[in-house]
C-alpha positions, 0 to 999 in steps of 0.5 A: 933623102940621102944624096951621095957626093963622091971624092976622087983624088983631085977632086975640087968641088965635092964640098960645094956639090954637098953645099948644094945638096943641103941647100935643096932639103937633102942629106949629103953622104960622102962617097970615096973613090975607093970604097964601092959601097954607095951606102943606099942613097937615093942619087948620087952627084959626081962633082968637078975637078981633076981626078986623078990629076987629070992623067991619061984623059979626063976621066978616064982613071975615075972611070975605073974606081970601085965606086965608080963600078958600083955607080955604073951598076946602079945607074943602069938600075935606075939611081939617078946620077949627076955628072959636072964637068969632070965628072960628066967626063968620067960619066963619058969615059964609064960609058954611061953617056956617048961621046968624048970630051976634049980641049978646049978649041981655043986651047985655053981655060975658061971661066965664065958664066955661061947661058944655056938652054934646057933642052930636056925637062924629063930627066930626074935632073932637069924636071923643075926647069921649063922647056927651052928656059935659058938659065945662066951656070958657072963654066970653068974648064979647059977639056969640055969641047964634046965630039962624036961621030956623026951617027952619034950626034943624028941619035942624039938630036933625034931621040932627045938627048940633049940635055943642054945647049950653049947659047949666045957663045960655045966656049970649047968648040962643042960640036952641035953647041951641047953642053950636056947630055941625059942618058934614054932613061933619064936617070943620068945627066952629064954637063959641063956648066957647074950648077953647084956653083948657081945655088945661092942668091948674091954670089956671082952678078945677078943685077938687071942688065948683066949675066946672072949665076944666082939661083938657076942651079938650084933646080938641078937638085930640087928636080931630083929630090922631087924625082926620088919623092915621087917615084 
């Protein structure tokens, strides 16, 4: 299974994302933002950081790059497509999943990590997790405050599409505690938290009694191999 990992310019997580894919069993396939060939892959995984150096809003310019256009395309044909943080912003900007991501509410940057609830487990993203299982994910980021009016929001509640949820502490303001969304089909996924970061036993505390960020990432990419093999 090929799983292709895009670079923008500012772009800082690509190699931990390609990590995470290989950890997981799959071949990574490197994506430029200038090339709109996605080289057949099997899903596609848009990493963190500040593309673009985070210029007009977050997002916003990546948006507009050719694979992204060839991502958006293939992504409404069914391709599985992952957004983390940065990238869930540039999945938002490209429309592929509603709403807005803004500053923070305390205006500061955070690093933390952070425990959230799998609110959907009928994505090609999140088909390993248990319903409401709490896991624990790195977060850094100083834009991931999500807004959307209010009939926004009703729909997303009510049909389902909260992928995850902030539990304990909602460290932007994020309204309805989302940390992230899944699209009605379920091939595409945005989030916040980074699970590139959660793939590894050891990095990050994980003794009894403290917050863990070992492995609880792990499954975003084992759901979607399992996805892509059974399809």
């Amino acid at each position: 299974m090929k799983i292709g990992v895009v670079t923008f310019p500012g772009t800082l997580d690509d190699r931990d994302a390609a990590r995470a894919v290989r950890i997981a069993g799959a071949e990574v396939v490197p994506l430029w933002h200038a090339d709109a060939n996605l080289h057949k892959v099997d899903a596609v995984v848009l990493p963190g950081g500040f593309s673009y150096g985070d210029y007009l809003r977050c997002g916003a310019i990546a948006a507009q790059a050719p694979v992204t256009q060839a991502i958006v395309k293939a992504a409404e044909g069914g391709l599985p497509v992952l957004g983390i943080c940065n990238g869930f912003q540039v999945l938002v900007e490209s429309h592929l999943l509603p709403g807005g991501l803004i500053r923070n509410e305390n205006q500061h940057f955070i690093c933390r990590d952070q425990k959230l609830r799998v609110e959907n487990v009928d994505t090609a993203w999140t088909n390993q997790f248990e319903l409401n299982q709490e896991i624990i994910i790195p977060l850094k980021n100083g834009e991931g405050g999500y807004i959307a009016d209010a009939e926004t929001l009703k729909r997303l509640e009510g049909e389902g599409l909260v992928a995850f949820r902030y539990v304990d502490v909602n460290p932007n303001g994020s309204m309805n505690d989302i940390a992230g969304l899944r699209n009605e089909r379920g091939n595409v996924v945005g989030l916040m938290p980074h699970p590139e970061h959660a793939v590894e036993a050891g990095f990050g505390p994980d003794k009894a009694g403290t917050m863990r960020s070992g492995i609880d990432g792990l499954k975003f990419f084992e759901s979607v191999l399992k996805q892509v093999v059974n399809a």
